[in-house]
Every structure is written in C-alpha cells, then in structure tokens.
C-alpha positions in Angstrom: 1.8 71.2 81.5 2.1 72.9 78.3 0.5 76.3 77.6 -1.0 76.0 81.1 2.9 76.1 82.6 4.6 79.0 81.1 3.0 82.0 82.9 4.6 84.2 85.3 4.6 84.4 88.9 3.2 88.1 89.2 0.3 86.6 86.3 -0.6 83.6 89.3 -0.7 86.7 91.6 -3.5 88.2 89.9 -5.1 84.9 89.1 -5.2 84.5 92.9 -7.1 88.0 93.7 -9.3 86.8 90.9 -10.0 83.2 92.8 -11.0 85.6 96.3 -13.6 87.3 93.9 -14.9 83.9 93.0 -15.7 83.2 96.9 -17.3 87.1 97.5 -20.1 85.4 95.6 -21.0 83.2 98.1 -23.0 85.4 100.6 -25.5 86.5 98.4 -26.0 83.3 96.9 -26.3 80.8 99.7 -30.2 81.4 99.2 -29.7 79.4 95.8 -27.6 76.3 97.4 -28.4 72.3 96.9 -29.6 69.1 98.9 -28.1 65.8 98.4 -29.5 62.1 100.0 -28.7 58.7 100.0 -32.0 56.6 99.8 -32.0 53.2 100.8 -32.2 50.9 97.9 -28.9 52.4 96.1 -30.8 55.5 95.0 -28.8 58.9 95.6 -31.0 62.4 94.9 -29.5 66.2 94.2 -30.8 69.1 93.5 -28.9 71.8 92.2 -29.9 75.3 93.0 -28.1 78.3 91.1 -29.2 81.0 88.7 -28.0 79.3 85.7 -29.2 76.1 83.8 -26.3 75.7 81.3 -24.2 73.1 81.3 -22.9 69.8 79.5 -22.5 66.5 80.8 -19.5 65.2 79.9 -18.6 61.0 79.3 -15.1 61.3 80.7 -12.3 57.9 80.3 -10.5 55.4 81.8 -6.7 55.5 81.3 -6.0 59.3 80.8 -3.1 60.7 82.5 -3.8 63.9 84.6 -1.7 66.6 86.1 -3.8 69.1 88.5 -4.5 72.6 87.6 -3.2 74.5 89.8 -3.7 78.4 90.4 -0.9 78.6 93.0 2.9 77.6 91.4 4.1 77.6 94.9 2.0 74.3 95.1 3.1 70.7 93.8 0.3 69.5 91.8 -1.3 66.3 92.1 -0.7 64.0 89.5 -3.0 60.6 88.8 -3.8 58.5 85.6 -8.2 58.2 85.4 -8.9 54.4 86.6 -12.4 54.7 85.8 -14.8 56.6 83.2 -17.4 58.6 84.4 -20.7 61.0 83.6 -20.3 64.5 85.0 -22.5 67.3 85.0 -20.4 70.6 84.2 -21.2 74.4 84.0 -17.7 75.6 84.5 -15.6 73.5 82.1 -14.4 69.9 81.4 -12.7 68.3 84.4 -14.3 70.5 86.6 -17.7 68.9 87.4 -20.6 70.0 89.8 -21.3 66.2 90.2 -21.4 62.9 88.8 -20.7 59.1 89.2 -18.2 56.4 87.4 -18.7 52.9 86.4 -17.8 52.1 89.6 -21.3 53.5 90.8 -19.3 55.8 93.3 -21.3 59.5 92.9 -19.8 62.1 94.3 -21.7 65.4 94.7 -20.3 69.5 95.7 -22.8 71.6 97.8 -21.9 75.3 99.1 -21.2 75.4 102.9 -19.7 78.9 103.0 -17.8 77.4 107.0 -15.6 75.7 104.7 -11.9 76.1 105.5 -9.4 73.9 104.1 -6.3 72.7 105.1 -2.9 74.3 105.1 -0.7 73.3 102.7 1.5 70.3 103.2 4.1 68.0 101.7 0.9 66.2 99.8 0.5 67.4 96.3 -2.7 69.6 95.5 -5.7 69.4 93.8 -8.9 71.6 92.9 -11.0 69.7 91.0 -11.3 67.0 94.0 -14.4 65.4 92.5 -13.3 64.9 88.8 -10.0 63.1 91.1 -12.2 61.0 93.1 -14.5 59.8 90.2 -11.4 58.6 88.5 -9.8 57.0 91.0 -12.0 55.7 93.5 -14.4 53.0 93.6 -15.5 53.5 97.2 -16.5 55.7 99.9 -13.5 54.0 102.2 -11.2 55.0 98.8 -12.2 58.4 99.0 -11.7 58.9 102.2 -8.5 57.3 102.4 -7.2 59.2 99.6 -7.1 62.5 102.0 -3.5 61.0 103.1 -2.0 61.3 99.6 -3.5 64.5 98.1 -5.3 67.5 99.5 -7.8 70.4 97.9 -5.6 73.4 96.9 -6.7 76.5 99.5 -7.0 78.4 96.0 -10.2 76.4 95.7 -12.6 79.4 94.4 -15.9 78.0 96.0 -16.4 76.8 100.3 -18.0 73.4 99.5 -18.7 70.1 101.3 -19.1 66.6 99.6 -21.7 64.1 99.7 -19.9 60.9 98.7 -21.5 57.5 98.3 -21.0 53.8 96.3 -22.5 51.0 95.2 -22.3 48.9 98.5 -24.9 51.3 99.8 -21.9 53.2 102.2 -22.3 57.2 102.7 -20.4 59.8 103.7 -20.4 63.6 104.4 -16.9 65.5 104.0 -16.4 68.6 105.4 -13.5 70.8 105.9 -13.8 72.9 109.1 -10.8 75.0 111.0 -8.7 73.5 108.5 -9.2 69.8 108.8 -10.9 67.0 107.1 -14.2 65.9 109.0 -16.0 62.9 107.9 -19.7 61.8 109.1 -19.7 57.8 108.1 -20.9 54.6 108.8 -22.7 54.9 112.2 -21.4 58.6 112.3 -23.9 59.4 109.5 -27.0 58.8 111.2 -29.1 60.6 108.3 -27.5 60.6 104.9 -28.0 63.7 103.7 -26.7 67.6 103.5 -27.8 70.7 102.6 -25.9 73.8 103.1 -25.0 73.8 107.1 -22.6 71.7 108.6 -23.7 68.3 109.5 -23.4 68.8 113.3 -25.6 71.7 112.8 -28.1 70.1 110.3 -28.4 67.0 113.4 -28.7 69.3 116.2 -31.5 71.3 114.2 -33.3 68.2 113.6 -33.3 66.8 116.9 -35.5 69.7 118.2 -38.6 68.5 115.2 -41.3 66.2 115.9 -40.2 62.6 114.8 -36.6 63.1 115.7 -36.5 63.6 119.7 -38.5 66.9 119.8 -41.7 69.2 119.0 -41.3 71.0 116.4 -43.2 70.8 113.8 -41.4 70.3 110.3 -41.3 73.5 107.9 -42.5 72.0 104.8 -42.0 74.1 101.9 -39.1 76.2 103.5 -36.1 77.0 101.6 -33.7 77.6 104.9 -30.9 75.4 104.7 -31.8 73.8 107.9 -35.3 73.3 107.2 -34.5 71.2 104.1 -32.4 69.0 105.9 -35.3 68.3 108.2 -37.9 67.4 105.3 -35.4 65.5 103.4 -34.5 63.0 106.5 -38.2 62.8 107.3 -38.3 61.4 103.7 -36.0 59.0 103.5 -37.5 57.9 107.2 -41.1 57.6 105.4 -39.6 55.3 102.7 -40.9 52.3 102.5 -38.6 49.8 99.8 -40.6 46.4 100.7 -44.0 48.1 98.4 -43.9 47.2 95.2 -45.8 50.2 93.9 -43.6 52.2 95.0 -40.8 53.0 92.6 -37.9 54.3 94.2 -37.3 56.5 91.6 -40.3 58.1 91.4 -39.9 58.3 95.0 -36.5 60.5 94.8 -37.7 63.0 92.4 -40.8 63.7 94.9 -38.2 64.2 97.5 -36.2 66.5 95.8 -39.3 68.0 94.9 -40.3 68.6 98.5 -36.6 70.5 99.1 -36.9 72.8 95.6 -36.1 76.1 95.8 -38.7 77.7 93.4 -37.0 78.7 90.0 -33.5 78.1 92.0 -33.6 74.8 91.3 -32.3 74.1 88.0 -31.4 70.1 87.7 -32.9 67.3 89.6 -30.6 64.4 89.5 -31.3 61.0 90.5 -28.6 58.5 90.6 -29.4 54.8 90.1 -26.0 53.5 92.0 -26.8 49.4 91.5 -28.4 49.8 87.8 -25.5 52.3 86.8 -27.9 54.3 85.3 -28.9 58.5 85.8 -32.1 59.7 85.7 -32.4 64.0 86.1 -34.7 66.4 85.0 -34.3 70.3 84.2 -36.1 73.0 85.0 -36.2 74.2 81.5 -36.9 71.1 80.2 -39.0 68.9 82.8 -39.0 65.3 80.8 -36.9 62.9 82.2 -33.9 61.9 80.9 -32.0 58.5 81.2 -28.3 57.6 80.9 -27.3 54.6 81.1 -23.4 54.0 82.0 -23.1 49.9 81.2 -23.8 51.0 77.4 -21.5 53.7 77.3 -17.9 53.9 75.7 -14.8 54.7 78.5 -12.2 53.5 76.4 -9.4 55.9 76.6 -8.7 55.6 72.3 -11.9 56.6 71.7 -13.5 60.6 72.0 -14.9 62.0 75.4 -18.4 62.9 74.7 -20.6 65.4 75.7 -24.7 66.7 75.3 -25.8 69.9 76.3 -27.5 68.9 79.7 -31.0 70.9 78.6 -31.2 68.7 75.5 -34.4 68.7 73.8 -34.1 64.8 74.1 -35.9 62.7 76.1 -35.4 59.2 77.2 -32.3 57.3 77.2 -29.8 59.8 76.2 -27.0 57.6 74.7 -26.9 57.4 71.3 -27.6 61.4 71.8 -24.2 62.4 72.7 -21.2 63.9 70.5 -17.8 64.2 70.1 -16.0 67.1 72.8 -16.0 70.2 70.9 -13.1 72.5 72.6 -14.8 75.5 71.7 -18.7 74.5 72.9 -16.4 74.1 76.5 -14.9 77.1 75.9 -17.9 79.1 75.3 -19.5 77.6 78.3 -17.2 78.6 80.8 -16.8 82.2 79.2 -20.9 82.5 79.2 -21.6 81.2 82.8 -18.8 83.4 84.8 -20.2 86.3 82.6 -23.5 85.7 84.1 -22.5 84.9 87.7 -22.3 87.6 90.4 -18.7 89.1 89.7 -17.2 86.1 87.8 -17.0 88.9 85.2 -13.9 90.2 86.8 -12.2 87.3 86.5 -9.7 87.8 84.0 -10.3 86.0 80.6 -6.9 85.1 80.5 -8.0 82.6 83.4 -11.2 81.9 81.7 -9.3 80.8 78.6 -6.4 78.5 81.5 -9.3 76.9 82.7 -10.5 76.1 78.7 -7.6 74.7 77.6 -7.1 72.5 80.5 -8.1 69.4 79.2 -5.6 69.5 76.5 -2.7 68.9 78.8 -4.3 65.4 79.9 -3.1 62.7 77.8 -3.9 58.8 76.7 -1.4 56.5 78.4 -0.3 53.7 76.2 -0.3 50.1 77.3 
C-alpha cells in the first residue's frame, strides 16, 4: 500500500478514536438526512440532505487495481481490480463516493440510518468504501448482494448508513445492517422501493397506518420526519402513471424529490436515467439542470480519471466540461468539508491527508 502502509499501530489507535468522533455527528444531524426511489420506467431519484454543497463528481475506470483502505491493521483488506467505470458524486475524497452509477446502469446510493450496526469481523476481507466496490464490480442488484459472501464493510466504517441499490433490469433493493447482520428488502420483499432514514420495517409499518396504504391517516405533505417522507414518496411513485405521454418521467422525479426536500438541507437532486445511461441532478446553489451522459464518456483505464466541481456554472450536458484529477483540488476538498462538518475538525489531518493520498496506491493493470 505504499505511504498508506507504514504507520504504526498506536498511530491506527488514534485514527480509530478519530473514526468514533465521525459517528457523534450523527444525532444532531439526522434532521439533514436523504430519500432515495426507484420509479418505474428505470428512473432512480436522491436527494441529498447535509449542510454542505461541495463536492466533485468523479469519472472513475475500468481495469484499475484496488486494495481497501483500511483504518484497522488488525483487518485483511479487500482487494479487487474495477470491472466497470463509473460517475460518482464525492464530498469526502476520490474513491469514497456519496453515490453514483457505472456503465453497467447499476446506482448505488448511502443514506444515514443511525440503527446501523455492522457485522463482526470475519475471515472475509474488509472494506469501507462499499459503494465505490460495488460500482466497480457489479453489474446487478443479485451481484451486490451476493458479494456480502466474499467481502464485508469494516466496523471502522465512520458513518451508520443503509444502501439503496438498483440496475438496469428494473430490480431494487434496500440493504441494511441491523444487530450485526446483513438484511435485504428485494424482489417481492420490497413492496415500495424506496428509503429514507428509518429502517425499512419501520418505514412499512408507518405507512400502513396512512390513507391509500391499509389505513386513515392522512399523508403529512411537506414534513421533513423521516417517516413522513417515506410516506409521500411511495404515494408518488403509486400516482405515476408511465403509459402518458406528456408525462416525462424525468420531470416527474425531480417533482418527487421536490415533494421530500428538506428546505435549504437539501443540497443535490439527482436523477438517474438507468436504461439511457445518462444523470440528470440539480443543486441547490445552482438550480439548472445538468446532464451527463455515460455512453459518451472515456473509462479506459490508460487514460486520466476526470472530475468537475459538481456546482459548476455549466449547464446542459456536462461532458466535454470535465478535467483531468487534480490531487490537490481532492485534497483540498476533503480538508474543507471535515473542517466544516460538526467535529470532523478533530479528526487529525494526518488522516485527512491518508484518506487524500489514497488513490495513489490504486494502479492500472496491464493486459
């Protein structure tokens, strides 16, 4: 691993009391969480709801070799080679995305549920950044899931999150780790596809008791309660109607994630076109819609990643907009945003700077 390798144990000690400040964070800021859907159609919605708009999105490639960052030495780190390029949106570093999808048209999406408790560890090798792993090697929800047998999320994992996976063949899934195993809502398990910040089980059995759903309650429109989102956003996807023409199912996301916006919490709307490849978000700081389109983008593994600052002043497709990575744009990033973020400023720059230089220990692997 390089530089990221030769530190010493009592160093990993305090990088691990560090990693427990990350997660004090999370009381006070469950208020400023995220929704995530699956329309039908192939048309997947998330709203991201923090206190900071920074970020990049990152073009990351096919056929780079990987070894996991790790903040435990104790654990054996996963090690994979990228099978597939992707489009992640980042505010905490390269390879450590908030979201995104591959060329596959698998998206896979991180949203705080603060229940969270992962598994012990095992003889399977560890991983934290368990979405930047799944968008480079899986093409399907089923591969995703399946890939819990051969790698596992690191317990140092700073933030309690679940997943909202889904794939070009329309399948969904919600991933939860509860009492220290996996728990996956699929297939006829996923009756709504959907999360917000409560477990599923709780997100079903609060919509149950609403009008239009098996009870009488009327629906809390314009709520920002976790629960309460959940309820508007499955009466949304109910309402859809894909058979009128006039209705574009784009337009038809955004006004969803529009109904589930927390104020001036929500920071990106993101709506992912899963058949046509393509992203479509909006910012809060900059409302215009933005376009990128994968099919016309570069994943070869010889050539640069790319990156664009995701509150570009650009508008429309977005391609010919990006540029080379630029270690010390990354760098700054990731130094600027846990400065700003309840406590991250305790975290010692030293870490900070691990994280930075991470993706220089990933590597091209030749033919």
């Amino acid at each position: 691993m390089g530089r990221c390798g030769r530190f010493s144990l009592r160093w990993f000690r305090v990088t691990l009391v560090a990693v427990a400040v990350f997660a004090c964070l999370l009381p006070g800021a469950s208020a400023r969480a995220c929704t995530a859907f699956l329309q039908q159609g192939l048309i997947a919605g998330k709203n991201y709801d923090w206190h900071l708009d920074d970020g990049l999105l990152f073009v990351n490639k096919r056929g780079i070799a990987k070894r996991a960052l790790l903040l435990d030495p104790t654990e054996k780190a996963a090690e994979w080679t990228s099978k597939y390029g992707s489009v992640t949106f980042n505010q905490y570093g390269r390879e450590m995305p908030c979201g995104g999808m591959n060329e596959a048209g698998l998206v896979v999406e991180t949203l705080m549920l603060t229940a969270t408790r992962v598994p012990a560890p095992d003889e399977r090798p560890a991983v934290i950044a368990w979405m930047q792993y799944q968008l480079d090697t899986s093409a399907t929800v089923g591969e995703v899931i399946a890939s819990d047998r051969v790698v596992r999320l690191s317990p140092a994992m700073p933030m309690p999150v679940h997943f909202f996976v889904c794939d070009r063949q329309g399948e969904a899934a919600v991933l939860e780790f509860l009492d220290g195993k996996l728990v996956c809502h699929t297939g006829d398990r996923l009756a709504h596809p959907l999360i917000t910040n409560s477990t599923y089980e709780e997100s079903l059995a609060h919509l149950a008791r609403h009008d239009g759903f098996g009870g009488t309650r009327p629906i809390r429109k314009g709520s920002h309660h976790s629960l309460d989102r959940f309820v508007v956003a499955a009466d949304r996807l109910k309402t859809w109607r894909g058979d009128l023409p006039e209705q574009s199912p784009i337009a038809y996301a955004f006004e969803t994630l529009a109904a589930v916006a927390q104020g001036q919490s929500t920071k990106w709307s993101i709506v992912y076109d899963l058949n046509g490849l393509e992203i479509h978000y909006r910012t809060q700081r900059c409302p215009a819609t933005r376009n990128v389109r994968l099919e016309d983008l570069d994943f070869a593994p010889q050539t640069p990643v790319r990156m664009i600052a995701i509150n570009t002043s650009a508008t429309g497709v977005l391609n010919r907009h990006f540029v080379d990575y630029d270690a010390d744009v990354n760098k700054w990033l990731i130094h600027y945003c846990a400065q700003r973020t309840e406590l991250l400023a305790q975290v010692p720059a030293a870490l900070l700077d691990l994280l930075a230089r991470y993706p220089e220990t990933t590597s091209i692997v030749e033919p």
